[in-house]
C-alpha positions in Angstrom: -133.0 -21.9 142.6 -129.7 -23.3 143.7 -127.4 -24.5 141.0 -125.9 -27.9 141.2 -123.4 -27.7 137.9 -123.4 -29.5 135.3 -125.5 -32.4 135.1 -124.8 -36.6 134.6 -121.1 -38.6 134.6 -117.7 -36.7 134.6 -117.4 -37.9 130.9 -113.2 -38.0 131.3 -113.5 -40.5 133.9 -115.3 -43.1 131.0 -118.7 -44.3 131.0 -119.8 -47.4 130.8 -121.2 -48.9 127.2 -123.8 -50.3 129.6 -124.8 -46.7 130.7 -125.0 -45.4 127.2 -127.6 -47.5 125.7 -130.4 -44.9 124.4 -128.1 -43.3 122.0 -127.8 -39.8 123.8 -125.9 -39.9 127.4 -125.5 -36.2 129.2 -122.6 -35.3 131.4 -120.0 -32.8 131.9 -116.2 -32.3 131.0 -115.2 -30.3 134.0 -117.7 -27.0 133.7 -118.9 -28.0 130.7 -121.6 -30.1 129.5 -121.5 -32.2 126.4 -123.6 -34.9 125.1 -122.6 -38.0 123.7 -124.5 -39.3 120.8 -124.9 -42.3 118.9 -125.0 -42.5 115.1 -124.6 -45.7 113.0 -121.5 -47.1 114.6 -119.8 -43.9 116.0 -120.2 -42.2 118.8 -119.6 -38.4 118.8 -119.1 -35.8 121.5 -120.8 -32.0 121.1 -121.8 -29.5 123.0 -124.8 -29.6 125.1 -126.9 -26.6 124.1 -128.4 -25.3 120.6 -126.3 -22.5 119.8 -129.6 -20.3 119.0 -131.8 -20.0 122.2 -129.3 -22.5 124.2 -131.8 -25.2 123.5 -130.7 -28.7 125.5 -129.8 -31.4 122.8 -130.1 -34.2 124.9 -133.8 -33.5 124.3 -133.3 -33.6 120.5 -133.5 -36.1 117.5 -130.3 -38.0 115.6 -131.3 -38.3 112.2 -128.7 -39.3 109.4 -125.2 -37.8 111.5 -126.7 -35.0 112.7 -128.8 -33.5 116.0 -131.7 -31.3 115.7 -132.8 -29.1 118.8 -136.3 -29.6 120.3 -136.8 -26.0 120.5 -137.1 -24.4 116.8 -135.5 -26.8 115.1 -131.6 -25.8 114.1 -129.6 -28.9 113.1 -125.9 -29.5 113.8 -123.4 -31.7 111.8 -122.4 -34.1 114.8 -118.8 -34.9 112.9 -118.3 -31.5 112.3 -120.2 -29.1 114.8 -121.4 -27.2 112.2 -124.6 -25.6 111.8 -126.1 -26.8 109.3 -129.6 -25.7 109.1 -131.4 -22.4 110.7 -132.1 -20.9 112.8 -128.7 -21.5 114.8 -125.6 -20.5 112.8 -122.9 -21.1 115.2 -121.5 -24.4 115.2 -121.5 -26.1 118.5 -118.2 -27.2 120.4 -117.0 -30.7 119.3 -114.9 -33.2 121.6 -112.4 -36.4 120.7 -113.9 -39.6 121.9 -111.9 -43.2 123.0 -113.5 -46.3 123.4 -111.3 -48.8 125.5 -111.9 -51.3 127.9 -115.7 -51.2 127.4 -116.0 -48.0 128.1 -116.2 -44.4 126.2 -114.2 -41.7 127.7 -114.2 -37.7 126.1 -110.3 -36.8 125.9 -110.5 -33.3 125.7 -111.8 -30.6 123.3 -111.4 -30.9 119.1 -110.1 -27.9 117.1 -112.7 -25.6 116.2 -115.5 -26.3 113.5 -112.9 -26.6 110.7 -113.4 -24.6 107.2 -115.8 -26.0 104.9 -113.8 -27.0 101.8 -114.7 -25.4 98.6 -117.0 -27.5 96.6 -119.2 -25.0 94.5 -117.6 -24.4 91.0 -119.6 -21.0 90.2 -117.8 -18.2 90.7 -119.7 -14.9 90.1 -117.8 -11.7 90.7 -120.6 -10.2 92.5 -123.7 -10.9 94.2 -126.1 -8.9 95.0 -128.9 -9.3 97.9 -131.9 -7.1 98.1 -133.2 -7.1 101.8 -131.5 -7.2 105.2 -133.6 -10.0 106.9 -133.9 -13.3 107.7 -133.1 -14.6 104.0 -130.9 -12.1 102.8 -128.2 -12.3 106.5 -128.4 -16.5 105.9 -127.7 -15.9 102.1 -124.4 -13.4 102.4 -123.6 -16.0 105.7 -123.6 -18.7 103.8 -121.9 -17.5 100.7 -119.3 -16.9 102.6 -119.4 -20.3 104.7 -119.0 -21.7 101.0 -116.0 -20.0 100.9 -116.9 -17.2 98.2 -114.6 -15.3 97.7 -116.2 -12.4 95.4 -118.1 -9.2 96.2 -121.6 -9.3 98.7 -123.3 -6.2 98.7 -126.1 -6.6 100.6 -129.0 -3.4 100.3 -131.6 -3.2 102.5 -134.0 -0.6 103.9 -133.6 -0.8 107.2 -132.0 1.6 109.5 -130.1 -1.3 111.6 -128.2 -4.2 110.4 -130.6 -7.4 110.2 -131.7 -8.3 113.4 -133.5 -11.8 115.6 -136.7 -10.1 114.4 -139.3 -12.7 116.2 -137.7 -11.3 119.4 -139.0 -8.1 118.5 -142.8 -9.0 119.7 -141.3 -11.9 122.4 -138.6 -11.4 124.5 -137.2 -8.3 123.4 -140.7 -6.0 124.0 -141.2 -7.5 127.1 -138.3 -6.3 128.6 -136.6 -9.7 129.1 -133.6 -9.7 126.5 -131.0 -7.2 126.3 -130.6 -4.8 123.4 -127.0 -6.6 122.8 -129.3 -9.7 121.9 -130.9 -9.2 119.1 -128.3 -8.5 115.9 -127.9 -11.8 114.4 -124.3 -10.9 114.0 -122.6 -7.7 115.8 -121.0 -5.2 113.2 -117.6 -6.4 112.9 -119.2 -9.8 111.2 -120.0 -7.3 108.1 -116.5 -6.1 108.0 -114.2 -9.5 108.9 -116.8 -11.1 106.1 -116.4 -8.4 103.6 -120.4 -8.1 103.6 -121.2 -4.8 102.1 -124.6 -4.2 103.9 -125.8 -0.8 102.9 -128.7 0.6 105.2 -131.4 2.9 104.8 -130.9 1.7 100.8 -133.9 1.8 98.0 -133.8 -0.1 95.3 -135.4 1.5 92.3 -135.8 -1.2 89.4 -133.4 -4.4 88.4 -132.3 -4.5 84.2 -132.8 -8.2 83.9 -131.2 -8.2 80.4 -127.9 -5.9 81.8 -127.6 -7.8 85.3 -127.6 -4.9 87.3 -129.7 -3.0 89.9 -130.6 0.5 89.7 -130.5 2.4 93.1 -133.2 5.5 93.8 -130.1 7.4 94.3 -128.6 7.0 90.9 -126.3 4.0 91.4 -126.0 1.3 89.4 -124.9 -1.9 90.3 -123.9 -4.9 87.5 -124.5 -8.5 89.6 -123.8 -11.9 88.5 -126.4 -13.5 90.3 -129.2 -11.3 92.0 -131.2 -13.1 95.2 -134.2 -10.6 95.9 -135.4 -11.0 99.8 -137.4 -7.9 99.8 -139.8 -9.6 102.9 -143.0 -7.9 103.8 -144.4 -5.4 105.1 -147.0 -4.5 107.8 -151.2 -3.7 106.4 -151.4 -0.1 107.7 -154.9 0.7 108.8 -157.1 3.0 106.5 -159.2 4.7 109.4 -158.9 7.9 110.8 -156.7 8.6 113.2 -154.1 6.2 111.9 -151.1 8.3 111.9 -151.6 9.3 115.5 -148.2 8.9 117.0 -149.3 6.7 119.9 -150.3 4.0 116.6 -147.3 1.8 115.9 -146.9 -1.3 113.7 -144.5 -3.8 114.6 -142.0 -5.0 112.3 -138.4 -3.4 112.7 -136.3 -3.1 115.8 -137.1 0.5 115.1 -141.2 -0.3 115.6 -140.1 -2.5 119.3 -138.7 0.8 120.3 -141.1 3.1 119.6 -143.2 0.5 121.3 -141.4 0.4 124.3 -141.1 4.0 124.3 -144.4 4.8 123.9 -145.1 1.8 126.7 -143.1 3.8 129.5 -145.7 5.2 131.8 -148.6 3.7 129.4 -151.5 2.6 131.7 -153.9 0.8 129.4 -153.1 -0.3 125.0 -154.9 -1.2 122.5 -153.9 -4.2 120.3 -155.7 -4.1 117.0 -155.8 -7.9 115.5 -155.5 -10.8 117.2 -152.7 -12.4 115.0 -149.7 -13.8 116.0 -147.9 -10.5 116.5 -151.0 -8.7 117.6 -150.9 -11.4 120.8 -147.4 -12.1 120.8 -147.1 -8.4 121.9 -150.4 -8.4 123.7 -148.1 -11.0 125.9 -145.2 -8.9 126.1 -146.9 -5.6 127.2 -148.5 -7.7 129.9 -145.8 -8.7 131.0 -145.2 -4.7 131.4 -148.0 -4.7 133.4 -149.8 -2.9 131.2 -153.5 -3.0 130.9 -154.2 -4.8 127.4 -157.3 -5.1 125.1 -157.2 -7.0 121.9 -159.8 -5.8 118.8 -160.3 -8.4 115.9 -163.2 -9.1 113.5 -162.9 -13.1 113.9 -165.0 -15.1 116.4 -161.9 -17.1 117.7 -158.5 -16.2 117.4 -156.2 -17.7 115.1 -159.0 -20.6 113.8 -157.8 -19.7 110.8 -154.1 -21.4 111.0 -154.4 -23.0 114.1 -158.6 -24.5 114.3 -160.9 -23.6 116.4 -160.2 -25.6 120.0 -156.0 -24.3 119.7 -157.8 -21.0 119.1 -160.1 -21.1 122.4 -157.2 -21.8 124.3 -155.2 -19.5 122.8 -157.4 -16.9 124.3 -158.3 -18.4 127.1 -154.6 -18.6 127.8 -154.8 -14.6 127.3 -157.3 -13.9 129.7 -155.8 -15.7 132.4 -153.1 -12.9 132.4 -155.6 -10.3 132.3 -155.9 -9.6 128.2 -159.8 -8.6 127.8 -160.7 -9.4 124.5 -163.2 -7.4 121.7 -164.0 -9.9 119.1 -166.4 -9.6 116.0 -165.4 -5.8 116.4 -164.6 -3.5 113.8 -162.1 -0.2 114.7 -164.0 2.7 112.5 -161.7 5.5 114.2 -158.6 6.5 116.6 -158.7 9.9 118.3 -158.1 11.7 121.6 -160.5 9.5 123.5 -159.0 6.0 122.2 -160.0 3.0 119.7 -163.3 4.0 118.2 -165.5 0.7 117.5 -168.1 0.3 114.7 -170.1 -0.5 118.1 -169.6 3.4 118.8 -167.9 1.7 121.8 -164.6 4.2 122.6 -161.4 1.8 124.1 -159.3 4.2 125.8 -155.6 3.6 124.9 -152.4 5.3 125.6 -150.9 2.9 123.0 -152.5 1.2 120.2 -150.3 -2.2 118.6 -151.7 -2.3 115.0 -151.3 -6.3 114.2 -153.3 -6.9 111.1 -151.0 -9.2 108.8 -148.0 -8.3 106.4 -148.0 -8.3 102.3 -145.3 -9.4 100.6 -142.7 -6.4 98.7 -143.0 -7.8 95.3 -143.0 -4.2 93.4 -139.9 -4.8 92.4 -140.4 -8.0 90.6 -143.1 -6.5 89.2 -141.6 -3.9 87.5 -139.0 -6.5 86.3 -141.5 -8.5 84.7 -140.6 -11.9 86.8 -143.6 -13.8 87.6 -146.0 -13.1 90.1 -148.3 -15.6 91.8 -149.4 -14.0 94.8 -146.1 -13.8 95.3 -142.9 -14.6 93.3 -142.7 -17.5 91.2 -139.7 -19.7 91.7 -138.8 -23.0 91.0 -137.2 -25.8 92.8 -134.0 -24.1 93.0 -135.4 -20.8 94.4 -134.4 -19.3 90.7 -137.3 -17.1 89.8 -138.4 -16.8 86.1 -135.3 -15.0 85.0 -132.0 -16.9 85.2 -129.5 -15.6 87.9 -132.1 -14.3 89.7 -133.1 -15.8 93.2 -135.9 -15.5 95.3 -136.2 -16.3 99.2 -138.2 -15.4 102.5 -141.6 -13.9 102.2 -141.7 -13.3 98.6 -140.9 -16.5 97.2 -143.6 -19.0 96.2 -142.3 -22.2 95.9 -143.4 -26.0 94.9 -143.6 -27.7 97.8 -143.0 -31.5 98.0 -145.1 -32.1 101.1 -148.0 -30.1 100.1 -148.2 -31.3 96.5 -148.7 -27.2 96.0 -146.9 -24.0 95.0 -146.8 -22.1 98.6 -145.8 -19.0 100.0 -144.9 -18.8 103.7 -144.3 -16.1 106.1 -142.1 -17.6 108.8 -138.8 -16.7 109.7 -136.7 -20.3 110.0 -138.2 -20.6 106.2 -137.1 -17.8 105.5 -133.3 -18.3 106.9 -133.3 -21.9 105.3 -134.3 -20.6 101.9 -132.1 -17.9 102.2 -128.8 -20.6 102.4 -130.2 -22.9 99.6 -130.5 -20.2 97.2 -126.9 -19.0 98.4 -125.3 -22.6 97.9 -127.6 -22.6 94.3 -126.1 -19.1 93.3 -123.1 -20.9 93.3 -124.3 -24.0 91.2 -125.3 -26.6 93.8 -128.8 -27.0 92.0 -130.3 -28.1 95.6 -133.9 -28.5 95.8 -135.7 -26.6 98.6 -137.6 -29.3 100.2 -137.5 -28.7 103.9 -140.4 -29.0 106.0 -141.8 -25.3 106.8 -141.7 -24.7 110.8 -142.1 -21.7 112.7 -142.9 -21.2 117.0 -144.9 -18.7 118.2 -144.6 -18.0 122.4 -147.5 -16.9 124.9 -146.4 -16.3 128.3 -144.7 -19.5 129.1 -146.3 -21.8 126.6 -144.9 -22.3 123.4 -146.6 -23.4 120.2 -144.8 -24.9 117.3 -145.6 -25.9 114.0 -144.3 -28.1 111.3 -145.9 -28.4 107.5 -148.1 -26.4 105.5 -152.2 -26.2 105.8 -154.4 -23.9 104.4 -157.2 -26.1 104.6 -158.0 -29.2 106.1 -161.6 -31.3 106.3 -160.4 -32.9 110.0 -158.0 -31.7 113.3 -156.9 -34.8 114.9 -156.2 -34.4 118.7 -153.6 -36.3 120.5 -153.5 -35.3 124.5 -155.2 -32.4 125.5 -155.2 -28.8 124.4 -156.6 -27.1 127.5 -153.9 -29.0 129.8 -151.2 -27.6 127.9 -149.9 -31.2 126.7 -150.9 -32.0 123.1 -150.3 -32.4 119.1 -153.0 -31.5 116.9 -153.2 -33.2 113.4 -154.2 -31.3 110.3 -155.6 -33.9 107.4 -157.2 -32.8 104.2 -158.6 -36.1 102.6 -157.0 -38.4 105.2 -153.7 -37.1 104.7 -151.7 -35.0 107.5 -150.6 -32.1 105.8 -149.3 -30.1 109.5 -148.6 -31.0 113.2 -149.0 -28.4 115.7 -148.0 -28.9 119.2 -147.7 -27.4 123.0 -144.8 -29.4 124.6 -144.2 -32.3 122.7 -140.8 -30.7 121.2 -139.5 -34.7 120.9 -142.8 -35.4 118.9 -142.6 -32.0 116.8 -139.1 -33.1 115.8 -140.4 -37.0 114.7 -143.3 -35.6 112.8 -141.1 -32.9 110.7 -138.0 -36.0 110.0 -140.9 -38.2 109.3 -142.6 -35.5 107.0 -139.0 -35.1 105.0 -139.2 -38.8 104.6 -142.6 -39.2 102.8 -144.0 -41.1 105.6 -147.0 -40.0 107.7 -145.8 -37.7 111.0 -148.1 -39.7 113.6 
């Protein structure tokens, strides 16, 4: 495909006020493009693309000074550039508008994003973060974003530093995105932030009453304020045959490479579950051309989350790129042969994907005596039942304004979102988290996204239509919409989660 630069009006030559009347105009400042927005009375020049997956804002929502990105989401300060909600951390570039004559004309490039003056009061010495995910990386980022200027000592299990872990199953197994891709910060970040991220690190137990952590190796370590991100961890399987070492789970960058190891020269695999991972990787080994059969004890995939017609298509979507499918089946057994089914059918596999959910790591807050509600109890604030202790990501169950209900959610731009509230809180903001859960999930080229919280609903409202790949799907529970899933209607997925924040109904 030819490239024919960047796109709409040479922005230093002026545009006219007559030109810029839907409140977002595109064009270019020589290479570059920028976007001018409209908000209130001002009119502000940024940077085209989301600073995340290079999303185009001209495609997103202005809501209250800021832009949000049609893709997953991320939100941007339009007076600042900044960042200001995950999953983009980067600020995007910002540019000095004129108005004269009738027209607006873009100057030339502002001064980088420029420090965020220091507004938090509290001032522990040390903070301490258990986990090195999504939650704990946006906790110790923004800590420091607040300008604190104490110790971060970040411990987490994990043999690499924390990573864009939903490219792990997407891009990333596929073969698509380079390894250099997928830190959410390169090393160096760690070391210019003064991050103390410890890998490969087990925490043994946390003395509530003496602040500190106690290590498996001995260490102690006193905090001020404590945020435990432990995340979750992947449902092994309990069959024989499990520890085989062509059976992987898929979690850790360590997992993708085993993966793709295991995928080089790999004729035909086996995915066990048909989850979100299970087919997000059932997707990407296809696109490996690798022959791929999915095993799962449900009738239709995903009914559970996403109904039952978003379900069909889901796997009808699969089977147009050649995914054969084994529901209402039961794997009794792995061995030389393949995937053993209760059927006494025998799947050969040269790789088998175990996708069968995630439980959350709550031992240690167990053991600490916080409390546990199917996951751990926090309030408002993200503080869990002992003060100056935090909780964020998968572990934390939370009240949830939307929902009416305390609720626990596994996605990873919750996670990252919670993770900078309960920094900002750590340092005595006492912010509510009230943000509207969202997560995407990708299948081949179609992309599903998701905004609210449903674990039941009594009616899925239909807008467009599923199986043409144009549609938002309504979930109600008593005539109230409690979650909006879509398949490209980004500019409607945005409307429905600013109208959700707002109290007001999202269609």
């Amino acid at each position: 495909m030819q490239d024919d630069g960047p796109k709409g009006p040479d922005l230093t030559g002026g545009v006219g006020l007559t030109q810029f009347t839907g409140g977002k105009l595109l064009g270019h400042v020589g290479d570059e493009e920028v976007l001018l927005v409209k908000s209130g009375d001002a009119v502000f020049a940024v940077g085209a693309h989301c600073t995340h997956y290079h999303g185009p804002l001209a495609e997103g929502l202005v809501v209250d000074g800021s832009i949000r990105c049609p893709w997953h989401h991320a939100c941007f300060d339009l007076r600042t550039g900044e960042a200001t909600r995950a999953p983009a951390f980067d600020p995007i570039a910002r540019f000095d508008v004129a108005q004269r004559d009738g027209k607006i004309f873009v100057v030339g490039k502002s001064a980088p994003c420029p420090v965020r003056p220091r507004t938090l009061k509290e001032t522990p010495e040390r903070i301490v973060i258990v986990g090195g995910g999504a939650a704990g990386f946006a906790a110790a980022e923004m800590l420091r974003r607040e300008q604190f200027a104490g110790e971060i000592i970040m411990l987490s299990r994990e043999s690499d530093a924390p990573v864009d872990r939903p490219n792990l199953s997407k891009d990333y197994l596929a073969g698509s995105a380079q390894e250099d891709w997928i830190p959410l910060r390169p090393d160096e970040f760690y070391r210019q932030s003064k991050v103390d991220l410890r890998l490969e690190t087990e925490v043994a137990s946390i003395d509530v009453a003496g602040r500190a952590v106690a290590l498996k190796d001995g260490t102690r370590l006193a905090y001020g304020r404590l945020l435990l991100a432990t995340g979750a961890e992947p449902n092994r399987l309990s069959i024989p045959g499990a520890d085989r070492p062509n059976v992987h789970v898929l979690r850790t960058l360590r997992d993708s490479k085993a993966i793709i190891a295991n995928a080089q020269g790999a004729r035909r695999a086996v995915v066990i579950g048909a989850s979100f991972i299970g087919l997000e990787a059932a997707a990407a080994l296809r696109a490996r051309e690798i022959e791929v059969h999915v095993v799962g004890p449900e009738t239709i995939p995903m009914e559970r989350v996403l109904g039952a017609e978003m379900g069909r298509f889901v796997r009808s979507l699969h089977e147009e790129h050649g995914v054969i499918f084994h529901l209402e089946a039961n794997v009794v057994a792995i061995d030389e042969r393949g995937v053993v089914l209760k059927s006494g059918e025998v799947i050969a596999a040269d790789l088998v994907v175990s996708g069968i959910g995630v439980r959350p790591r709550l031992t240690l807050a167990e053991k600490a005596g916080l409390a546990i509600d199917r996951g751990v109890v926090v309030d408002r604030t993200l503080q869990t039942s002992a003060p100056g202790i935090y909780a964020a990501g998968d572990i934390a169950r939370w009240p949830d304004p939307h929902s009416g209900e305390n609720i626990r959610v596994e996605h990873w731009v919750v996670a990252e979102r919670q993770g900078q509230v309960a920094a900002r809180n750590m340092l005595g903001a006492r912010e509510a988290f009230d943000a509207v859960p969202f997560f995407w999930s990708q299948h081949y080229d179609i992309p599903i996204n998701y905004v609210g919280h449903a674990e039941r609903w009594d009616e899925i409202v239909v807008h467009g239509e599923i199986m043409a790949r144009d549609c938002l799907l309504e979930y109600r529970l008593n005539g109230r919409t409690l979650a909006v899933a879509s398949i490209f209607r980004d500019a409607d997925s945005l409307k429905a989660a600013a109208a959700m924040e707002q109290g007001r109904a999202p269609v």
